[in-house]
C-alpha positions in Angstrom: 20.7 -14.6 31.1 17.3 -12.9 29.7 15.3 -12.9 33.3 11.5 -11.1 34.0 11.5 -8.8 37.0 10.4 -11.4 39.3 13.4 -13.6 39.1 16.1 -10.2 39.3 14.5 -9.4 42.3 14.3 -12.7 43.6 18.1 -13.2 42.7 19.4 -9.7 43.1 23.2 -9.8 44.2 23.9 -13.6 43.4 24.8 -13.2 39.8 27.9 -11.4 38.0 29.2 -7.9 39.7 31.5 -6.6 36.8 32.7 -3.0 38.1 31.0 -1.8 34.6 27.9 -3.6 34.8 26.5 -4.1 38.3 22.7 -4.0 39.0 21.0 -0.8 38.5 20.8 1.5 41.0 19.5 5.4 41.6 22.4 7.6 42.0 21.8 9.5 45.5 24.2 12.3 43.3 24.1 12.6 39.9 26.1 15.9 38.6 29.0 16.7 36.0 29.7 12.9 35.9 30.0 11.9 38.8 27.6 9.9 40.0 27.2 8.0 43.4 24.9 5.0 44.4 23.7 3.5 47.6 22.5 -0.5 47.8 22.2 -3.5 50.0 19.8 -5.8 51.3 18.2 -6.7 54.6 18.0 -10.7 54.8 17.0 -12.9 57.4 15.9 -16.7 57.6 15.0 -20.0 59.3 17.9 -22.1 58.9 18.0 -25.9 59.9 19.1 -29.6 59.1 22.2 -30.2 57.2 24.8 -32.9 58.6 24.3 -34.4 62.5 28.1 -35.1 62.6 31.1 -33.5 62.3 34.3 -35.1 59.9 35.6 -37.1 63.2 32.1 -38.6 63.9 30.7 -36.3 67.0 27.3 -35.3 66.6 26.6 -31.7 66.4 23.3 -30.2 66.7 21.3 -28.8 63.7 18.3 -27.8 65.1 16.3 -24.8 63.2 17.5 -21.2 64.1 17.5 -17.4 63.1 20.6 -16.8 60.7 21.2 -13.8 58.6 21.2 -14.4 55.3 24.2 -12.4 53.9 22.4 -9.0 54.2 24.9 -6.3 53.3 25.3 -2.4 52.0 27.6 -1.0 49.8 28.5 2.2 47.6 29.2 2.2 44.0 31.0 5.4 42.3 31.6 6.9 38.9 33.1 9.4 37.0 32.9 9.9 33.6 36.3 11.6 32.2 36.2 11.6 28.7 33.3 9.7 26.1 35.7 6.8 26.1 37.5 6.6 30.1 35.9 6.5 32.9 37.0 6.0 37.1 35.0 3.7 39.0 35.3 2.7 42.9 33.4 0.3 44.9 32.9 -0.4 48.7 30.5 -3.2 50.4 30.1 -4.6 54.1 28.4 -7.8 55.1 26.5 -7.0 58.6 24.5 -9.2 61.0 20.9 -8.6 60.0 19.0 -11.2 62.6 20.6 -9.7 66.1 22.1 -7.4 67.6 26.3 -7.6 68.1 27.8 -4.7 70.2 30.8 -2.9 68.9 30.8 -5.6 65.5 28.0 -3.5 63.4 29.8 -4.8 60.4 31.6 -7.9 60.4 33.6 -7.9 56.9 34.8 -5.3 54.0 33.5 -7.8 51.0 34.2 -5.2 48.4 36.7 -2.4 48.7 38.1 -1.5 44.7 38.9 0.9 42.6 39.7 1.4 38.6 39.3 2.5 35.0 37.2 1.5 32.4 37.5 2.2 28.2 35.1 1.2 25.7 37.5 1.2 23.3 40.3 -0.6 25.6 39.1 -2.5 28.2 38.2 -2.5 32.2 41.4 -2.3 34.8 40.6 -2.8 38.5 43.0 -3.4 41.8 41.9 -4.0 45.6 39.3 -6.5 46.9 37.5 -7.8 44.4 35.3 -11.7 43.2 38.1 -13.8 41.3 37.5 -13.0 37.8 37.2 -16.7 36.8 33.9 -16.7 39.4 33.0 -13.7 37.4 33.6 -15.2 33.9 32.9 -18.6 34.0 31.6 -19.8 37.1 29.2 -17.3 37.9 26.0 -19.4 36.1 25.4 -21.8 38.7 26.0 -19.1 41.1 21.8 -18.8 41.7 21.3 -19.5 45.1 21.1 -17.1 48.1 22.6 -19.4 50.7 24.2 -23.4 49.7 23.8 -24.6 46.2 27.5 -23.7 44.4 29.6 -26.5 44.5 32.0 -25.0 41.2 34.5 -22.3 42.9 33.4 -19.1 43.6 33.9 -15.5 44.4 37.0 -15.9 47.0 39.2 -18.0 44.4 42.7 -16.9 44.7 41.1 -13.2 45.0 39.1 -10.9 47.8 41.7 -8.4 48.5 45.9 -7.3 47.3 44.6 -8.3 43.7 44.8 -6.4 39.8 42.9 -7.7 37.1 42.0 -6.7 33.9 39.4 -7.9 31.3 38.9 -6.6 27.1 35.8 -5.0 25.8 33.6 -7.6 24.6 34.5 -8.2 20.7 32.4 -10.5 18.1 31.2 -11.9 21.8 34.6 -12.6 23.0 36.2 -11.7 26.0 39.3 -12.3 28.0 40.6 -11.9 31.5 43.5 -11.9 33.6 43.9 -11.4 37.6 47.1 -11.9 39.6 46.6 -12.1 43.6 49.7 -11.3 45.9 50.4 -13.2 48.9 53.3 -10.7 50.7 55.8 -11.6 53.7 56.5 -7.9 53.9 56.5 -6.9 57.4 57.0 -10.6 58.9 59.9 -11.4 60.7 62.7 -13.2 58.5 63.1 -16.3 60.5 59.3 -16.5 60.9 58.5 -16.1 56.6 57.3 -19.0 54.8 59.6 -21.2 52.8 58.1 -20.0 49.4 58.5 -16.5 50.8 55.8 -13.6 48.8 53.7 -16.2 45.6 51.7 -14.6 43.3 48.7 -16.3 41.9 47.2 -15.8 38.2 44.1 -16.6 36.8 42.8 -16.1 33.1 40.6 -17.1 30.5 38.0 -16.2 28.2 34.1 -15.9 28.0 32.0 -16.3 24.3 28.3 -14.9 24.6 26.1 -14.5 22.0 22.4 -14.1 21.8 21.0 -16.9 24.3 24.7 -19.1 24.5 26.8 -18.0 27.4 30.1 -19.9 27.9 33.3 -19.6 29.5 36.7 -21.2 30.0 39.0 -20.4 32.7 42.3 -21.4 34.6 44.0 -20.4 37.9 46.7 -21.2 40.1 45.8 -22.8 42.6 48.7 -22.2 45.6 48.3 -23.5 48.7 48.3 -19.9 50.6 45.4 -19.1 48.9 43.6 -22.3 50.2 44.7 -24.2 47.0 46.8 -27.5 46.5 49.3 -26.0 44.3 48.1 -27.0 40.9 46.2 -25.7 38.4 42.7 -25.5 38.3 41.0 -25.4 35.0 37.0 -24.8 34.5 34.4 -24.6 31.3 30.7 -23.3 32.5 27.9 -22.2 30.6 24.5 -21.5 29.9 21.8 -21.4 27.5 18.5 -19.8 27.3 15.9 -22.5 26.0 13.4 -19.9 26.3 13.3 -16.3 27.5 11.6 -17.7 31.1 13.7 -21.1 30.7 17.4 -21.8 31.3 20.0 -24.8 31.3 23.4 -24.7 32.6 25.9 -26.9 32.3 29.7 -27.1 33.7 32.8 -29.1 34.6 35.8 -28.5 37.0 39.2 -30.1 37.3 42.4 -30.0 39.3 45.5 -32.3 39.4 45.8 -34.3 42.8 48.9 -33.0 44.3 51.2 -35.9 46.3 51.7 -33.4 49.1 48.4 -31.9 49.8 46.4 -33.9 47.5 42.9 -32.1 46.4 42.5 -33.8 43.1 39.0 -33.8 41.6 36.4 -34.0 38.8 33.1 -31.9 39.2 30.1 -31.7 37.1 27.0 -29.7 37.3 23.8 -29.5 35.8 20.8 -27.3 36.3 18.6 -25.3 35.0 16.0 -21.9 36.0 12.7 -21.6 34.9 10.8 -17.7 36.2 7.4 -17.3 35.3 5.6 -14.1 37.1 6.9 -12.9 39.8 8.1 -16.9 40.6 11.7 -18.3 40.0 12.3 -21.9 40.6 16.1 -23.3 40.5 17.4 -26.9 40.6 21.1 -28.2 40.3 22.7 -31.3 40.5 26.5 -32.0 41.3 28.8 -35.2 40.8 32.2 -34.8 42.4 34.5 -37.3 41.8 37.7 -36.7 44.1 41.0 -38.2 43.9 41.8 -40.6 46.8 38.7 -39.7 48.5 34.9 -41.4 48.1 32.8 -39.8 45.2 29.7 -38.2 46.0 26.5 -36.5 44.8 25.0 -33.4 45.5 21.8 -31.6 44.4 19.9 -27.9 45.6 16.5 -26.8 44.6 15.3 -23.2 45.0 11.8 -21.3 45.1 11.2 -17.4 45.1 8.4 -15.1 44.7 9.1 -11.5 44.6 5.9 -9.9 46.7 7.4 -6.1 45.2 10.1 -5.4 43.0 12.1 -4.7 46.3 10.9 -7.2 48.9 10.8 -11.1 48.4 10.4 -14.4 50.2 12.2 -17.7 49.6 12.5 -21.5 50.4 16.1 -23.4 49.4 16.8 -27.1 50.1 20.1 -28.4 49.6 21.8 -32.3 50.0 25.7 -32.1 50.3 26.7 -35.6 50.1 30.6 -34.8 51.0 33.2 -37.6 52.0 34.1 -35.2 54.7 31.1 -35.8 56.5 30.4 -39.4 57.9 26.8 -39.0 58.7 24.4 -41.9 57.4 21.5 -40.1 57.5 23.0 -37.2 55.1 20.0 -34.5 56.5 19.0 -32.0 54.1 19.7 -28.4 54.8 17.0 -25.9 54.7 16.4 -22.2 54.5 13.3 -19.8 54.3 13.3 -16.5 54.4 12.4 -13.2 53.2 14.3 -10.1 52.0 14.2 -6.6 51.5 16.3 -4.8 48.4 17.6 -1.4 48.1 
């Protein structure tokens, strides 16, 4: 997506995190190579509204308070072997921004990988890592700094005991494939799951060319990894109307399961539109859920980067979920302001 500065700044860290093609940083060491870089963000916000009851009908209070808004800091390294191979390592905490916690400074590893990457054959990583499908297909509508994604996102059958791989890009093609491991080693025989160590794969393909953007994706969705055991199969893109104006577009699907059910139809629409040092987001969900009531859902998003490095925002988000029995459905809200390094 063809972005001004305002709208990277104002979006820095919500979009795609390839090992080979992260946002830019400035190495803090730059010699024979190897290069290492330092970045993060400081974020904190106002948070309030969203639903008054729980799923069994209590109410719950929802009353406006300080939150951190997933500040974190990270290191990104490099090292260039030959003109075609090159090693690559990543490491990223999330920390509490808004208040102090005593012996908790960071409270969890987001990123921890490692790998190689070819111009000529492709990118190989392992460790904890966003699910390539997040990376390849659903990453469009990932645009909001808080609510707003309803497609699946970076935790899909990933984050951690994971290998994936993805081609060069070729005529605008490429192609991925992850595997996740979910191991029993170490648990006591009689205490080990039924299913014993499950693997889950993911894989698909991404086209882009010039302003079109689209990609196709399936995983495997098992039930240790949060799943219902069937596959679930995606096709998101985007398009860039204009250089300051883009639409999105995408659908999600998954078999109901007669054990653990989770069958469902999404679809999204939205669309970004920068101009300046402003970026203004707006998406809209239907969800159409096997054995469960349909329901609606729609974000809207406004940003205005005051430097290149520090910026302000305002989200507003309606989740109408069946898991939520609330008939007043209150909107969730979130302002805030950042600082990016």
């Amino acid at each position: 997506m063809r972005v001004n500065s305002g709208f990277k700044s104002a979006l820095m860290g919500a979009g795609i995190l390839l090992a080979g093609s992260a946002q830019a940083t400035t190495p803090i060491y730059d010699e024979d190579g190897t290069q290492l870089s330092v970045y993060g963000r400081i974020s904190i916000g106002i948070a309030g509204g969203g639903p008054d009851e729980d799923s069994l009908g209590r109410s719950i209070n929802n009353d406006p308070e300080f939150v951190d808004v997933y500040s974190r800091l990270g290191f990104r390294m490099r090292q260039q072997i030959n003109s075609d191979l090159a090693a690559f390592g990543r490491l990223e905490w999330r920390f509490a921004g808004d208040e102090r916690i005593s012996g908790q400074s960071f409270r969890e590893t987001r990123q921890s990988f490692i790998g190689l990457e070819s111009e000529r054959f492709g990118t190989v990583l392992a460790g904890n890592f966003d699910s390539l499908y997040y990376q390849f297909v659903s990453a469009p509508f990932d645009v909001y700094l808080d609510r707003g994604l309803l497609f699946n996102s970076t935790a899909l059958q990933s984050r951690g005991d994971s290998i994936g791989y993805y081609t060069p890009e070729v005529n605008g093609f490429t192609s991925f494939l992850q595997v996740k491991h979910y191991s029993e080693r170490g648990q006591v025989l009689e205490e080990q799951r039924p299913e014993g160590s499950v693997t889950a794969a993911q894989g698909g393909v991404r086209y882009r060319q010039g302003p079109l953007s689209i990609g196709l994706g399936a995983v495997e969705n098992v039930v240790r990894g949060g799943g219902n055991g069937e596959v679930l199969y995606g096709l998101i893109g985007s398009y860039d109307l204009r250089d300051n104006l883009t639409a999105r577009l995408g659908f999600e699907t998954q078999s109901d399961s007669s054990e653990y059910g989770g069958g469902f139809d999404s679809f999204g629409l939205g669309g970004t539109y920068t101009t300046g040092p402003w970026a203004f987001n707006a998406d809209a969900y239907r969800v159409e859920r096997d054995g469960q009531d349909d329901s609606n859902a729609w974000t809207i998003g406004s940003y205005y980067a005051i430097t290149s490095d520090f910026d302000v925002f305002l989200e507003v988000a309606e989740a109408d979920s069946p898991a939520i029995r609330s008939s007043s459905d209150d909107v969730y809200w979130i302002t805030g302001a950042r600082y990016l390094f």
